[in-house]
C-alpha positions in Angstrom: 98.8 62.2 153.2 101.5 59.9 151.8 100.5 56.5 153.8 98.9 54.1 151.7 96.5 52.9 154.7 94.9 56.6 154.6 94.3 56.4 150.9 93.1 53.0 151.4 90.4 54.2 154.0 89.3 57.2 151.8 89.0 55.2 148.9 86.9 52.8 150.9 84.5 55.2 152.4 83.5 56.9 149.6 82.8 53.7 147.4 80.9 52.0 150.6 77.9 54.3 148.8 78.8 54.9 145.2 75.7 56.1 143.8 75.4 58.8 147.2 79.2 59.7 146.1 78.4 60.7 142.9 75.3 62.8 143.7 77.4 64.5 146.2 80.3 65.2 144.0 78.2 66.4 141.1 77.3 70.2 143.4 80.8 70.2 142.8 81.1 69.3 139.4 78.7 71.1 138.4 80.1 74.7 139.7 83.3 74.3 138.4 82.1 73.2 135.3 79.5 76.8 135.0 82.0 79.1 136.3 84.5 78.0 133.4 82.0 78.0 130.4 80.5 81.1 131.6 84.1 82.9 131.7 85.3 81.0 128.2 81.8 82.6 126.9 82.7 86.0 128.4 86.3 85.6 126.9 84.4 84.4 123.7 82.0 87.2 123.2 84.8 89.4 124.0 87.4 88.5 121.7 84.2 88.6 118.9 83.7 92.0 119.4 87.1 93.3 119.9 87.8 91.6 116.6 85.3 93.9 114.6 87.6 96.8 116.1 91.2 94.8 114.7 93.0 97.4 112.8 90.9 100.2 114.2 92.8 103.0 115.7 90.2 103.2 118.7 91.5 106.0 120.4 90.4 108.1 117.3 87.3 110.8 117.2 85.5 111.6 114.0 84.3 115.4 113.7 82.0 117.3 111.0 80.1 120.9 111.0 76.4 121.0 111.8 74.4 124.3 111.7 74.4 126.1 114.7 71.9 127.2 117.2 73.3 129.9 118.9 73.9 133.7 117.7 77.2 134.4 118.1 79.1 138.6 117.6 76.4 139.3 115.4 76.2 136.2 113.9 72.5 134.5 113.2 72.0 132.2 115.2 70.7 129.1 112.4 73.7 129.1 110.3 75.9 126.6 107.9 79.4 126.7 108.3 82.1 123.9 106.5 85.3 123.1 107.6 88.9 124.5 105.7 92.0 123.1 105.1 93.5 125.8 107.3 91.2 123.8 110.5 93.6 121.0 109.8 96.4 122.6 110.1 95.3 124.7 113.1 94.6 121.7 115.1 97.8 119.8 114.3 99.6 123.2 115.2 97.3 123.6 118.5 97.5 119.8 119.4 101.0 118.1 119.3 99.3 115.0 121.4 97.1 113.8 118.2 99.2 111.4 116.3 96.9 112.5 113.0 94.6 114.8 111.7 92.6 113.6 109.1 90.8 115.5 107.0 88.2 113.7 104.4 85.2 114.4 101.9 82.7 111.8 100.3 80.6 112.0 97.2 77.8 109.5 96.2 77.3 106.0 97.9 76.7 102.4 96.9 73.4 103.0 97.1 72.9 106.1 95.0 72.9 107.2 91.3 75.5 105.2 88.9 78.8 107.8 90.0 81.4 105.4 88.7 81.6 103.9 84.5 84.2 101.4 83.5 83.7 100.3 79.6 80.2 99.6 78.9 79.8 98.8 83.0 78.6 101.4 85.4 77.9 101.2 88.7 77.3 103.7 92.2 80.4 103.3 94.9 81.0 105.7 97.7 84.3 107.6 96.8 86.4 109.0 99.5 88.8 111.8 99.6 91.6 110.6 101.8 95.4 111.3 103.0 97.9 108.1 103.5 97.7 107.9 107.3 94.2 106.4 106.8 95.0 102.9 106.1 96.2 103.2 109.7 93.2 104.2 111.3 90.5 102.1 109.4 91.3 98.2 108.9 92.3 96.8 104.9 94.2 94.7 103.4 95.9 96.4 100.3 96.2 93.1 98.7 97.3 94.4 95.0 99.2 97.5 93.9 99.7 100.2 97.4 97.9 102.8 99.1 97.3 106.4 98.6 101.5 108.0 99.5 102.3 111.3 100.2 103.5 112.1 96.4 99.8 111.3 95.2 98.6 114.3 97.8 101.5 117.0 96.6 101.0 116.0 92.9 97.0 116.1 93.0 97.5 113.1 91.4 94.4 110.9 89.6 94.8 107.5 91.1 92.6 105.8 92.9 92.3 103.0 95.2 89.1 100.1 94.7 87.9 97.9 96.7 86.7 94.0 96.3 83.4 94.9 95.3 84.2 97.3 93.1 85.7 94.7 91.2 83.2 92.2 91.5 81.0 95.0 89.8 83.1 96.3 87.2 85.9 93.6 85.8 85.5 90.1 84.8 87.0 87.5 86.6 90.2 87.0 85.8 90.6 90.5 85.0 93.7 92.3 86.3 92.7 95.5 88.1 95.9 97.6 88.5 97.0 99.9 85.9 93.4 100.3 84.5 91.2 103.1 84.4 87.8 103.9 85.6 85.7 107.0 85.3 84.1 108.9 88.3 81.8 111.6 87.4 83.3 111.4 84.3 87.2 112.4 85.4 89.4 108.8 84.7 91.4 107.8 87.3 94.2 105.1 87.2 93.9 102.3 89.5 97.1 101.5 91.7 95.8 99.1 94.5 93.4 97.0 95.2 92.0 96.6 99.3 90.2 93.9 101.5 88.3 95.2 104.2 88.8 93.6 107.8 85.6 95.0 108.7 82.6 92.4 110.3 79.1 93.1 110.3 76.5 94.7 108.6 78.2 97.1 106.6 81.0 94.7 105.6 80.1 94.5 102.3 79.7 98.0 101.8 82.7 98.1 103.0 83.9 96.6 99.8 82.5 99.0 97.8 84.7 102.0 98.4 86.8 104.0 96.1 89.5 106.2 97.9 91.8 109.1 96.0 93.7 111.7 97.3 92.5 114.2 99.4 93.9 117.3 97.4 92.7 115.6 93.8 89.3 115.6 95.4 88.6 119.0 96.4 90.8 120.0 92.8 88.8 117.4 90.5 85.1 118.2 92.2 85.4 121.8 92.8 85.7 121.4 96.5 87.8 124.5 96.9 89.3 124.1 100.4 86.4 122.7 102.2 86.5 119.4 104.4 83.6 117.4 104.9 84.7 115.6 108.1 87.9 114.9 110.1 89.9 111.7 111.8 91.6 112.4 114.9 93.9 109.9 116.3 95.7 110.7 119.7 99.1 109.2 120.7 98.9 106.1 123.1 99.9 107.7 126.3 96.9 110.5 125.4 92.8 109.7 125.5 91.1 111.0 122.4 88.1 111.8 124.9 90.5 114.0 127.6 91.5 115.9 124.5 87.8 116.3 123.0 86.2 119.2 125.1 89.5 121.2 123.8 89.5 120.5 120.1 85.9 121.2 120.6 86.5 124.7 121.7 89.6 125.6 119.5 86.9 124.5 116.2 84.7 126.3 117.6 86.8 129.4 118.5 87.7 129.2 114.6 84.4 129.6 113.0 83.3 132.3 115.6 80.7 129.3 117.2 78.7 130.0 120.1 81.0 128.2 123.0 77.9 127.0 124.6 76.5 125.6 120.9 76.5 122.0 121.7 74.7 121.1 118.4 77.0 123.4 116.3 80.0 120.6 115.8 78.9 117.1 115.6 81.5 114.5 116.9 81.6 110.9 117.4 83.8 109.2 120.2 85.1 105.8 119.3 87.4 105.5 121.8 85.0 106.3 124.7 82.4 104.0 123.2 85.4 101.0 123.0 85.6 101.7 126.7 82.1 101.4 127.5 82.3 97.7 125.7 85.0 97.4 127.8 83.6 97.9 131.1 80.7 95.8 129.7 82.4 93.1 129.7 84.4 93.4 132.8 80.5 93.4 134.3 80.1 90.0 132.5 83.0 88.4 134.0 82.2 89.7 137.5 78.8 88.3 137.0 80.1 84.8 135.8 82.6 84.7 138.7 79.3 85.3 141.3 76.8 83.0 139.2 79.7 80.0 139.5 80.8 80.6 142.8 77.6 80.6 144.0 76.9 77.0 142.1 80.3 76.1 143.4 79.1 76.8 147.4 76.1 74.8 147.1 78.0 72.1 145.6 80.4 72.3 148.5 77.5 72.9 150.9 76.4 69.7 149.9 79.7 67.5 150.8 79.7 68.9 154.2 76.1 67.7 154.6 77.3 64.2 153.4 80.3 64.1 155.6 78.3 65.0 158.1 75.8 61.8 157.5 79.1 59.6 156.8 80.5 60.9 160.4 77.1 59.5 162.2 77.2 56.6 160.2 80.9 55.7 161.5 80.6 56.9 164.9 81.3 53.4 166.1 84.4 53.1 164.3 85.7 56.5 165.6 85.1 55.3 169.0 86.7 52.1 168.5 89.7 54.2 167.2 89.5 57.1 169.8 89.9 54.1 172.3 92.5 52.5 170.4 94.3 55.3 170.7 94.2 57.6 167.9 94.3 61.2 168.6 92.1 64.0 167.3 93.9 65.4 164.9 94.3 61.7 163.2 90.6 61.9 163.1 90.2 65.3 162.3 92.7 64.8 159.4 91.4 61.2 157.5 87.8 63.5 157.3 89.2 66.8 155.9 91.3 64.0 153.8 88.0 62.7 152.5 86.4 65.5 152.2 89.3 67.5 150.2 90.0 64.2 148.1 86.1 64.1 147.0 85.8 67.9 146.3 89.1 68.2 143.8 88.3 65.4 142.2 85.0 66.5 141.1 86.4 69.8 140.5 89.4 68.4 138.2 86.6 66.4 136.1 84.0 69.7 136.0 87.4 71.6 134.4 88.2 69.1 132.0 85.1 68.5 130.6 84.5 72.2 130.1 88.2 72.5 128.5 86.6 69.5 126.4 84.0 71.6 125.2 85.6 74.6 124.7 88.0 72.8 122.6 85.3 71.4 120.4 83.8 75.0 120.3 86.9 76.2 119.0 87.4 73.7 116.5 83.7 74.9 115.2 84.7 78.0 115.1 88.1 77.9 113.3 86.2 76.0 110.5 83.7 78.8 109.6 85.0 80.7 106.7 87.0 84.1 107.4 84.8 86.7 106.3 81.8 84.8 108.6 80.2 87.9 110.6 80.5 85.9 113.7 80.2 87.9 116.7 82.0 85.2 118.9 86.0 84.3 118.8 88.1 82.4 120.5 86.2 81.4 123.7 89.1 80.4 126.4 89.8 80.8 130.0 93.6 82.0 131.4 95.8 79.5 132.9 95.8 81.6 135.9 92.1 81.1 136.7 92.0 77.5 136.1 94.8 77.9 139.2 92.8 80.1 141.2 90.2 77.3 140.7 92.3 74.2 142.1 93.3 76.7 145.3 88.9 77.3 145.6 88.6 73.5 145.3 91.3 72.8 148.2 89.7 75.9 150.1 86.2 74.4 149.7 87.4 71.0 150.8 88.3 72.1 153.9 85.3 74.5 154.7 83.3 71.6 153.7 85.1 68.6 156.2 85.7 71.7 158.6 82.2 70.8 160.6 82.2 67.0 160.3 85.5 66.8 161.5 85.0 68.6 164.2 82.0 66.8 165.1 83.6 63.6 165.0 86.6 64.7 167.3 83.8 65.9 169.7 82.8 62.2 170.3 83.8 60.8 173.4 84.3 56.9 172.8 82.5 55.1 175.5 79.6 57.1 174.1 80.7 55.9 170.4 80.9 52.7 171.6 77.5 52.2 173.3 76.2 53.5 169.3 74.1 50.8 167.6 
């Protein structure tokens, strides 16, 4: 491998047919160059999606009451139930693996009757009813004032938290939100933070359009009583939210004397079984890009060994000539895997780089769209430790594809080599 007479000779042999070279190398090329842009898509796509989840705690269930459908110790069986404050603390009490318990209530949307009047400007926002440990759960920004604390929930105080669009809506534009006042449903509330929403998608800018006070000034300012309109649960890290479902489930239900069979009576959403469903998508992509290239990749290298097997016939004179010079078969058998292994990672190295090109210019496209673009793709990059995986393929596939020719041209005897015209 280090003798400059054996480079020499491989050099020579594959630019005695350039043009046959490069159609040969391309299989090659080409394979190496889909399996990367197929897994830097995967990655891409990926990282897009997992990006609308950033600052989402996904191992979190939401919860609400729905009539139930089962009679239940002398209970009708259609019936409307809510949930109470006492629920919350039932479940904290009953669960010590959920990291939080959140319960919340909602009046109006953006979409609905004005709910919201700031000087001669009114408008409709959703307004949410909220403890502190949301900010943890769903993603903002609180990039003026603070967030709902703990002293806001024990002092039923009337503060509220806006978001971007509420401000577009309501102040001018150099107006200073914090320390103002707006009215909701005609109770005024002093504004002590503004937030950014992190959220992509459709309902981004709704997202901006949110109003958040404290849970306990809700249910006191809108005659709520006790009564909880939905819940948060988060579980701790080393817990799934989904093992614990089935059991909060029952203990809800156990509370409002529900049916245990009523599967319609309490209505639940799973975010942290539905992140793992994305999940698994996506490990079905990349298995699927890993078969799509590889498969590319063996007809390319199918191809070599076809060509070294046409080169072989066309230089069974010289092998004779050497054979009878003295060479052994391993010298032979080693200047065609040579050849072969030389033209295969070569072709490989250039299908990498020229993906790696064009991933780079993809990601310069995409760091120059603006931040709140509702891209779905991010980021699109293949691991170090693949691109290694793919040099040891290429040196494997070198060798499968001189294996045959090599040992084809060893098998020639040289008298018989020699009488070749």
């Amino acid at each position: 491998m280090f003798k400059k007479d054996n480079w020499d000779e491989i050099l020579q042999a594959l630019t005695a047919n350039v043009f046959r070279t490069i159609l040969t190398a391309f299989g090659v090329f080409w394979g190496i160059f889909i399996l990367v842009i197929l897994l830097a898509a995967g990655n891409g796509l990926e990282n897009g999606v997992k990006k609308g989840f950033d600052g989402i705690a996904t191992n979190t269930m939401f919860m609400w009451s729905q009539t139930t459908s089962k009679a239940y110790k002398g209970l009708p069986k259609v019936r409307r139930y809510d949930f109470r404050n006492s629920d919350v603390a039932s479940l904290k009490e009953a669960f010590p693996d959920l990291l939080y318990v959140s319960p919340r209530n909602q009046l109006g949307d953006f979409n609905g009757t004005n709910n919201v009047v700031r000087g001669t400007k009114t408008s409709a926002f959703t307004i949410y009813g909220d403890y502190p440990e949301l900010i943890k759960q769903q993603p903002m920004d609180i990039i003026k004032g603070r967030f709902l604390n703990q002293q806001d929930i024990q002092e039923r105080r009337k503060v509220a938290v806006i978001g971007k669009g509420v401000i577009t809506e309501l102040y001018g534009k150099e107006e200073e939100a914090v320390g103002t006042y707006v009215k909701i449903n005609g109770i005024n509330f002093m504004v002590v933070g503004v937030y950014n929403s992190k959220q992509q998608g459709g309902n981004a800018e709704q997202e901006q359009k949110n109003i958040f006070i404290p849970f306990t000034t809700f249910q006191q300012a809108f005659n709520y009583g006790d009564k909880v309109g939905w819940m948060a649960l988060t579980a701790k890290d080393e817990t799934s939210i989904t093992d614990l479902k089935p059991k909060i489930l029952e203990k809800i239900k156990a509370l409002h004397s529900v049916n245990p069979a009523d599967e319609r009576a309490v209505g639940n959403f799973d975010l942290y079984e539905q992140f793992n469903k994305v999940q698994s998508l996506f490990n079905i992509l990349k298995i699927i890009a890993y078969f799509v290239g590889t498969l590319v990749l063996i007809s390319g290298v199918i191809g070599i060994s076809n060509i070294m097997l046409i080169v072989v016939k066309e230089r069974t004179k010289e092998i004779g000539i050497r054979r009878a010079l003295g060479a052994t078969p391993a010298a032979i058998r080693g200047q065609i895997l040579s050849e072969s292994i030389f033209l295969t990672i070569i072709s490989g190295m250039l299908g990498i780089a020229v993906a790696t090109g064009i991933i780079a210019l993809l990601n310069m496209a995409l760091d120059s769209m603006p931040p709140n673009s509702n891209t779905m793709f991010a980021n699109p990059s293949v691991d170090l430790g693949v691109v290694f995986v793919a040099l040891l393929i290429l040196v494997g596939s070198g060798l499968l594809a001189g294996l045959i020719p090599a040992q084809t041209a060893i098998n020639v005897k040289p008298i018989d080599a020699l009488r070749t015209e």
